[in-house]
N, C-alpha and C positions, 0 to 999 in steps of 0.2 A: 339470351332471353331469360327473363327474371322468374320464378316460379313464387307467389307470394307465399307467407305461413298466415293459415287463417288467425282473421282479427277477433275479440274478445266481443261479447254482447254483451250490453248495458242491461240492466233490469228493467222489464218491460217492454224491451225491443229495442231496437238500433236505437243511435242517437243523431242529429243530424251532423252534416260532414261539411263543415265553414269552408273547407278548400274548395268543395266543389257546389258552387254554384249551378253549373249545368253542365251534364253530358252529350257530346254529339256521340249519334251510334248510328255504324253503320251495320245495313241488314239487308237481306235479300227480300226480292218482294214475291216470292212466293215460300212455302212452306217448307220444302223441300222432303226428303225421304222419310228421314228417320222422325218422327213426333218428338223425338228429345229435343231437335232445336226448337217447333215454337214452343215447348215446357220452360226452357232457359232463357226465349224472350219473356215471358210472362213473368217468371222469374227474379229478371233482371229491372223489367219494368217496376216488380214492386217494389226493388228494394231501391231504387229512385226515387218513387215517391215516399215509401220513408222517411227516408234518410231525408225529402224537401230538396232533394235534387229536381231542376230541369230536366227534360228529356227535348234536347234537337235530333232531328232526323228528318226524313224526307219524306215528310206530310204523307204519305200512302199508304190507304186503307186496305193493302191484300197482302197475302204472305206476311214474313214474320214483322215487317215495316207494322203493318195492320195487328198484330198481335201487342208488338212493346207497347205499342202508343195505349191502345186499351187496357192493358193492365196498369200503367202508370193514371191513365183521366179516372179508373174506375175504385182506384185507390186513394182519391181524390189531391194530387198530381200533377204539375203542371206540364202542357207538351208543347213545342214550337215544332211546326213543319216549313221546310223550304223545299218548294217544287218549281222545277222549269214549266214554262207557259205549254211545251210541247209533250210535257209529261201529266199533267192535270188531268187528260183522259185515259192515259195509259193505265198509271199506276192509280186510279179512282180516289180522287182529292178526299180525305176523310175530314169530314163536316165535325165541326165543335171541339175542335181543336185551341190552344189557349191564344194562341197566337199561329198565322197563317202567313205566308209569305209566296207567292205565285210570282218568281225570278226569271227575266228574258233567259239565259242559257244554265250549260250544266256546271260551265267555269264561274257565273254567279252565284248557283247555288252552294258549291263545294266553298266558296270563298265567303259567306255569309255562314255556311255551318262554321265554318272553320272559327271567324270572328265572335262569334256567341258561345265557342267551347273551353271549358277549364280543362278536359279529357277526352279522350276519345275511346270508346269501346268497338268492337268489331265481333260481330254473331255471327253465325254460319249465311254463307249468301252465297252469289254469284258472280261471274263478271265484274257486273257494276262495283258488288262489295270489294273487291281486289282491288281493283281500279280505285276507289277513294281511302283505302286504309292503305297504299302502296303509295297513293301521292300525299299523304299526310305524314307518315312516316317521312321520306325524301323532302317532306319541307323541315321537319324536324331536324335532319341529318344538317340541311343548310343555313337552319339558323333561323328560317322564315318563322314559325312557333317556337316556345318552348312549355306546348303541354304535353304529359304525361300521353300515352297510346297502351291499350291493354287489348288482348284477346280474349275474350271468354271460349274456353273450350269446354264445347261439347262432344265426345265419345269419339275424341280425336279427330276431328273435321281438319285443327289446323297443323296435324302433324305433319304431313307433307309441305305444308309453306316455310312450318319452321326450319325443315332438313332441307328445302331451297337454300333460305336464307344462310343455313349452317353453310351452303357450298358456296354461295358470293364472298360467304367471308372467305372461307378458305383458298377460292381461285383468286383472292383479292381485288373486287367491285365492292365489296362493302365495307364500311370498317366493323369491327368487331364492336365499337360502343355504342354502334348504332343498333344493331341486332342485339346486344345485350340487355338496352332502353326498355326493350319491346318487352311489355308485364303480361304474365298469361295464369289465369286458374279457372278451376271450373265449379266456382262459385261466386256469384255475384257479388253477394258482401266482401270476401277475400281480395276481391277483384278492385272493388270502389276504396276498401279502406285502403289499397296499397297506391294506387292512383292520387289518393289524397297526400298522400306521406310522399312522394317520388320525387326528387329531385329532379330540375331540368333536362330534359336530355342533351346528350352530350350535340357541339356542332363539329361536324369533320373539318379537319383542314381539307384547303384546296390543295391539290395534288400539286405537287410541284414542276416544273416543265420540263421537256425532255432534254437533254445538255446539247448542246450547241455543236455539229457536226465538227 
């Protein structure tokens, strides 16, 4: 896992970032404990819209889902939401969004953000959030994408994943350049400018077979 070094500020404020046309982010859809993560969704969302980046994410108006999208539209910001038909009430469709996309399942949603993203970022979240930043990652590793996947960390939310991930390498399930791939800071601009810069991630070879009795 990459650690970036913060990027330089233009006069007057960021500049925009031609590599990234849109960001998928994944996020929990509620707030969670600490107030520091929605600070770093809101955060995050601004410096998206700065920068005239996209924000994809999963259309939901509560928890931190509900914070990035609002800091990006009120920045004036563009946001796409993709939400399963079954989640529209769950997670409260958030109205006036730039683009809306209400998707039969969850393997359509993930594969429609996945399609619309130059990047991917991952906030402090739940389940869900594991769950879509662990199969984007794993399509990365195969070759399925080849964008950039970053962490934003906040007050060490993802040090425990990273020290998973340190042991898959080490028990060997994971390759090392795949876990390496994986960009993490705990600032948003640091974060988008090295996303922009990141070459493809690496694809694993297929394991080779076990020899023949």
């Amino acid at each position: 896992m990459r650690d970036p070094q913060p990027g330089g500020a233009a006069p007057g404020g960021r500049t925009p970032t031609p590599a990234l046309r849109a960001v998928t982010v994944f996020c929990g859809a509620r707030h969670g404990a600490d107030p520091a993560y929605a600070a770093a969704a809101a955060a995050l969302g601004g410096a998206l819209a700065r920068r005239d980046v996209t924000l994809v994410y999963g259309a939901g108006s509560v928890g931190l889902m509900g914070v990035v999208a609002d800091a990006v539209l009120a920045a004036g910001g563009r946001v796409v939401g993709v939400i399963p038909e079954a989640l529209a009430g769950r997670e409260i469709l958030r109205p006036g969004l730039t683009e809306t996309h209400v998707v039969p399942s969850m393997h359509a949603r993930k594969a429609l953000m996945a399609e619309r993203a130059d990047a991917f970022v991952a906030l402090p979240g739940g389940l869900g959030t594991l769950d879509e930043l662990v199969e984007i990652i794993t399509w990365a590793q195969l070759g399925i994408h080849a964008a950039p996947v970053g962490l934003l960390e906040v007050n060490g939310f993802w040090r425990p994943f990273r020290s998973l991930l340190d042991a898959l390498v080490a028990d060997g399930f994971v390759p090392a350049p795949t876990r390496d791939a994986l960009l993490v800071a705990d600032d948003p601009d640091t974060l988008l400018d090295a996303l922009a810069g990141a070459a493809p991630p690496a694809r694993s070879p297929v394991p080779a077979p076990p020899p023949a009795p």
